[in-house]
TORPA-4810 file (N, C-alpha, C, O; in nm, 3 decimals):
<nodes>
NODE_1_0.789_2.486_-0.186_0.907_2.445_-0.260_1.014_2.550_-0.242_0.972_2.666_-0.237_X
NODE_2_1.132_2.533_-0.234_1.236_2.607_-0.215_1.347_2.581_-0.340_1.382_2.469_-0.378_X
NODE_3_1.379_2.676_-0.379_1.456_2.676_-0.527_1.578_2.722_-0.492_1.559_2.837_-0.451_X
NODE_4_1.689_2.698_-0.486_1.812_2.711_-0.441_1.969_2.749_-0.569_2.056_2.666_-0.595_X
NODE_5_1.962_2.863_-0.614_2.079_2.838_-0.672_2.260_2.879_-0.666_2.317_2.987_-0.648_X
NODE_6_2.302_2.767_-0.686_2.445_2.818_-0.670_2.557_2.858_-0.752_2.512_2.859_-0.866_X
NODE_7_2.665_2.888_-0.754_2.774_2.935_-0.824_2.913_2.844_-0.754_2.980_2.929_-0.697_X
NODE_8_2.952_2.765_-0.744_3.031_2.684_-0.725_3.196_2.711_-0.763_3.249_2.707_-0.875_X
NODE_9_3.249_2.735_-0.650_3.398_2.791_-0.700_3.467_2.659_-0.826_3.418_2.551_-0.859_X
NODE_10_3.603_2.733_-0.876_3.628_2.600_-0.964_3.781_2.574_-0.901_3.889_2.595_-0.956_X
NODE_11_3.756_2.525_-0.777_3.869_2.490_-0.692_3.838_2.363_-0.615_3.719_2.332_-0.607_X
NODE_12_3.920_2.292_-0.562_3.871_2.143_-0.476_3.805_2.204_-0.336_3.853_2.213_-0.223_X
NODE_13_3.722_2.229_-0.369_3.691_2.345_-0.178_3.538_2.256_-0.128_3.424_2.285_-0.165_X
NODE_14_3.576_2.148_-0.036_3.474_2.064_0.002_3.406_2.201_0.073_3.308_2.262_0.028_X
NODE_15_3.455_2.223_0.153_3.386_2.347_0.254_3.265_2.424_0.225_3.168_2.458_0.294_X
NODE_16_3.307_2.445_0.074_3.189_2.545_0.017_3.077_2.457_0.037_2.992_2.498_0.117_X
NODE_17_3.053_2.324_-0.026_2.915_2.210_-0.012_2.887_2.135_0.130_2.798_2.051_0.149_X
NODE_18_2.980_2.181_0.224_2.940_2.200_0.380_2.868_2.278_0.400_2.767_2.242_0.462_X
NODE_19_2.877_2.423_0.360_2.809_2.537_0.361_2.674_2.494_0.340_2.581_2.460_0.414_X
NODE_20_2.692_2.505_0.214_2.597_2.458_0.092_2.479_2.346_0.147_2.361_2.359_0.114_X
NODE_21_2.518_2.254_0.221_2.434_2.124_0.319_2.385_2.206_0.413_2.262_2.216_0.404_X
NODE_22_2.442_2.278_0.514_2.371_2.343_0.627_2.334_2.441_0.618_2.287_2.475_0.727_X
NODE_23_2.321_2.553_0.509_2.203_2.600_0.468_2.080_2.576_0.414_1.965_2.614_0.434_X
NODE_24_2.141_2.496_0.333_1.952_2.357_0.268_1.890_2.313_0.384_1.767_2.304_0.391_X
NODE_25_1.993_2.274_0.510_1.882_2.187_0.608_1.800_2.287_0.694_1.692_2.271_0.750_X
NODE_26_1.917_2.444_0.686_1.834_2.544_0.735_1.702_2.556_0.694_1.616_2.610_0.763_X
NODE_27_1.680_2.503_0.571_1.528_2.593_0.495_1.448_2.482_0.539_1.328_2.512_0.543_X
NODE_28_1.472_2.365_0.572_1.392_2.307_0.603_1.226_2.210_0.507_1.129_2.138_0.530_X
NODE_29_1.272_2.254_0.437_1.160_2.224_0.309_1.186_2.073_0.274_1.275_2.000_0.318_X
NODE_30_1.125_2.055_0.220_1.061_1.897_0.210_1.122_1.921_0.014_1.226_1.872_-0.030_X
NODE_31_1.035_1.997_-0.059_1.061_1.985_-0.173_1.172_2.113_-0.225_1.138_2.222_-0.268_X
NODE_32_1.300_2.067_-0.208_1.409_2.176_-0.294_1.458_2.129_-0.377_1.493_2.012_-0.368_X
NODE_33_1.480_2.202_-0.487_1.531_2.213_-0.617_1.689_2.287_-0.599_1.677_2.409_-0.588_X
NODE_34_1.824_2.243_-0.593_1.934_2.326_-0.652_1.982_2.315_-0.769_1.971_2.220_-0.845_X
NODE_35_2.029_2.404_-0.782_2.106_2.410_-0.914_2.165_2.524_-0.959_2.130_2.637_-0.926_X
NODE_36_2.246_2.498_-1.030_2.348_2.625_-1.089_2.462_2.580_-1.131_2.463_2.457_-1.139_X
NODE_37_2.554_2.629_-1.160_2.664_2.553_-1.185_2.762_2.477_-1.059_2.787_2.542_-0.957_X
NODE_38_2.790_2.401_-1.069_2.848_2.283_-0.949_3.000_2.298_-0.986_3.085_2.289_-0.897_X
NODE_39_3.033_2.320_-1.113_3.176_2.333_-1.107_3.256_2.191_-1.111_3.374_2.184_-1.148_X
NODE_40_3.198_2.107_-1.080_3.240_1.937_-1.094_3.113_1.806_-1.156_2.990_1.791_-1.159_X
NODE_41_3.228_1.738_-1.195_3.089_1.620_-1.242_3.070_1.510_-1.133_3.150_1.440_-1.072_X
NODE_42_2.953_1.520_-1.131_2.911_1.390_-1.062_2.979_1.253_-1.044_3.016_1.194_-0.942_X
NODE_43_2.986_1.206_-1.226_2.989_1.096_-1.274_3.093_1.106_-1.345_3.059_1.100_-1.463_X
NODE_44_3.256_1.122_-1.330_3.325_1.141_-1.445_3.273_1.055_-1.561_3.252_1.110_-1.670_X
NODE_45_3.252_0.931_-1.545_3.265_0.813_-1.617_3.124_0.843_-1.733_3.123_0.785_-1.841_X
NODE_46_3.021_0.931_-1.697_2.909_0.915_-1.761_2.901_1.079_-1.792_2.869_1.128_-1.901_X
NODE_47_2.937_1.149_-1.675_2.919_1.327_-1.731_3.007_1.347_-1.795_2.968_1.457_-1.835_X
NODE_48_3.081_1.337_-1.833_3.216_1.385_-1.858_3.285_1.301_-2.041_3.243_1.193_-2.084_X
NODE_49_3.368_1.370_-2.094_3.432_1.327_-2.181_3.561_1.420_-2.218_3.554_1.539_-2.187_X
NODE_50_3.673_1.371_-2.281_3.815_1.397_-2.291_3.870_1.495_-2.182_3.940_1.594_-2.206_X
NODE_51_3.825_1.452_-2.052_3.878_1.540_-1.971_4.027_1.449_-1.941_4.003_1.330_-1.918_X
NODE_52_4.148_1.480_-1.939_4.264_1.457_-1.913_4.291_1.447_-1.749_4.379_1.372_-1.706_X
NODE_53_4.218_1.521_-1.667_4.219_1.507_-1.555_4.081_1.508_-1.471_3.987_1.568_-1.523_X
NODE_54_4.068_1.462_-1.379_3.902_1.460_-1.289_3.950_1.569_-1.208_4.052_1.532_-1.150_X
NODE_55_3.915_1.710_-1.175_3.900_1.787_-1.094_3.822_1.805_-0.979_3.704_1.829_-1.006_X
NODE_56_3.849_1.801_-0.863_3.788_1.846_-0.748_3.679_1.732_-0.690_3.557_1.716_-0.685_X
NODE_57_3.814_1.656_-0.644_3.767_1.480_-0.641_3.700_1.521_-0.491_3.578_1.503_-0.494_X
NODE_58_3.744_1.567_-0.372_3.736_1.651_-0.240_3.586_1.667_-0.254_3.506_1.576_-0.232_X
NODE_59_3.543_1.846_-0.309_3.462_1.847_-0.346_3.327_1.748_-0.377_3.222_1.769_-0.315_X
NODE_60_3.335_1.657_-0.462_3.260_1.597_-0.522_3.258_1.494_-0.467_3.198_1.411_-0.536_X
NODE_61_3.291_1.457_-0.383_3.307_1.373_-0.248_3.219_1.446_-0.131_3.166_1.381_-0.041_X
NODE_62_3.214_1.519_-0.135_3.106_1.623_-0.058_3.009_1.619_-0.098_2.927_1.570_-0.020_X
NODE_63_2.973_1.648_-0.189_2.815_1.639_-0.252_2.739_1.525_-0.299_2.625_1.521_-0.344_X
NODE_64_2.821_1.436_-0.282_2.800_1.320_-0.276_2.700_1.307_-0.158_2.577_1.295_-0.154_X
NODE_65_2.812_1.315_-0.047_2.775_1.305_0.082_2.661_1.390_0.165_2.602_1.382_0.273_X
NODE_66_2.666_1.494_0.025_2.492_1.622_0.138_2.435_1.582_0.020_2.321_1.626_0.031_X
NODE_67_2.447_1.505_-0.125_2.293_1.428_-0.117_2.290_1.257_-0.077_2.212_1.187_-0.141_X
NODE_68_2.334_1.225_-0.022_2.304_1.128_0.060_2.237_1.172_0.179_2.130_1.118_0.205_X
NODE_69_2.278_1.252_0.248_2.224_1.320_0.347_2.136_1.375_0.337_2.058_1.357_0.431_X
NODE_70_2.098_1.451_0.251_1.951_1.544_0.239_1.889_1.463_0.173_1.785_1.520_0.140_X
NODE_71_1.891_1.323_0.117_1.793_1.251_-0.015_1.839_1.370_-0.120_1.730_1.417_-0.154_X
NODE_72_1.886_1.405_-0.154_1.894_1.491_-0.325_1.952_1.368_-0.438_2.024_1.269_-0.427_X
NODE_73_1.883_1.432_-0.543_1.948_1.330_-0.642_1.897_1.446_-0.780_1.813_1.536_-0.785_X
NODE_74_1.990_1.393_-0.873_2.001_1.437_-0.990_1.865_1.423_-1.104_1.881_1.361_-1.209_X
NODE_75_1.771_1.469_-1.079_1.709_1.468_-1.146_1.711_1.420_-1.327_1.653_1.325_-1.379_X
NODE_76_1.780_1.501_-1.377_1.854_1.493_-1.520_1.892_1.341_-1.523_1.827_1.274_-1.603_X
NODE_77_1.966_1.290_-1.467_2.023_1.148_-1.488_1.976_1.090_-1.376_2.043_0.995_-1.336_X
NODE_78_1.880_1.118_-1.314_1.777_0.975_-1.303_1.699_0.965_-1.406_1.666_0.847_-1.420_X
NODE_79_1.638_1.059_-1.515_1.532_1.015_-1.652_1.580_0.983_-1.741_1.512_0.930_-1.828_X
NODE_80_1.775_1.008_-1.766_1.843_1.006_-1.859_1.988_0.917_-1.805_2.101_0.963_-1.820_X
NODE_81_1.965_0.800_-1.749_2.065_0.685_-1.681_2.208_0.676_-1.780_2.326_0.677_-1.744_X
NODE_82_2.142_0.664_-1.940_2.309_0.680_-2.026_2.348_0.776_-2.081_2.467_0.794_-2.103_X
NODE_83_2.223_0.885_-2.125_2.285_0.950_-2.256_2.388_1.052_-2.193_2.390_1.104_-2.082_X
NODE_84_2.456_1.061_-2.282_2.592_1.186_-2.320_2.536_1.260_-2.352_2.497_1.241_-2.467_X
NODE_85_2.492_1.380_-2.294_2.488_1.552_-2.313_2.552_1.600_-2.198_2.567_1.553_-2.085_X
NODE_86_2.604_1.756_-2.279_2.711_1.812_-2.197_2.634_1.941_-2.193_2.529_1.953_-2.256_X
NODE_87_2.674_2.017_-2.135_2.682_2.168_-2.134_2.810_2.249_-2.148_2.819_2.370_-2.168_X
NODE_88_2.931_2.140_-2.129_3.032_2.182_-2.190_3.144_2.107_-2.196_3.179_2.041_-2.099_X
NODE_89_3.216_2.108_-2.317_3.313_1.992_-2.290_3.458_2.058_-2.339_3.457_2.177_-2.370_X
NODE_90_3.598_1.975_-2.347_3.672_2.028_-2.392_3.695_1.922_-2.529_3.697_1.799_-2.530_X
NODE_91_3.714_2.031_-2.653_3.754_1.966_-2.773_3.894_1.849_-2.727_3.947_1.780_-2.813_X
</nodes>
């Protein structure tokens, strides 16, 4: 298993999760785990609440696309499809 964590700028920077894809395929592992902070939501519509703007649409358009590509998926909200929990929101 390969455990992977990141720090995710808080800028629209697809590039970084280019990176981010061709180092995962470097390791080659069958079972990886990432995580860390991503810096963007997945799901505005389901992660997210009173955000006034969606940030780092680019981005998150990327990671989209290296887990489509690598099979990755969200663990958390595949067991948890509706609920609302945050780790951080704005009042």
């Amino acid at each position: 298993m390969s455990i992977i964590n990141i720090y995710a700028p808080n800028t629209d920077d697809p590039n970084f999760f280019m990176k981010v894809k061709h180092e995962i395929a470097k390791v080659g592992s069958k079972n990886i785990m990432v995580m860390g902070d991503w810096n963007l939501l997945l799901d505005p519509e389901i992660d997210g609440v009173n955000y006034k703007n969606i940030n780092n649409k680019k981005a998150r358009a990327e990671v989209g696309q290296m887990m489509a590509d690598l099979d990755l998926f969200d663990i958390w909200r595949e067991e948890h499809p509706e609920e609302r929990k945050y780790t951080w929101k704005r009042k």
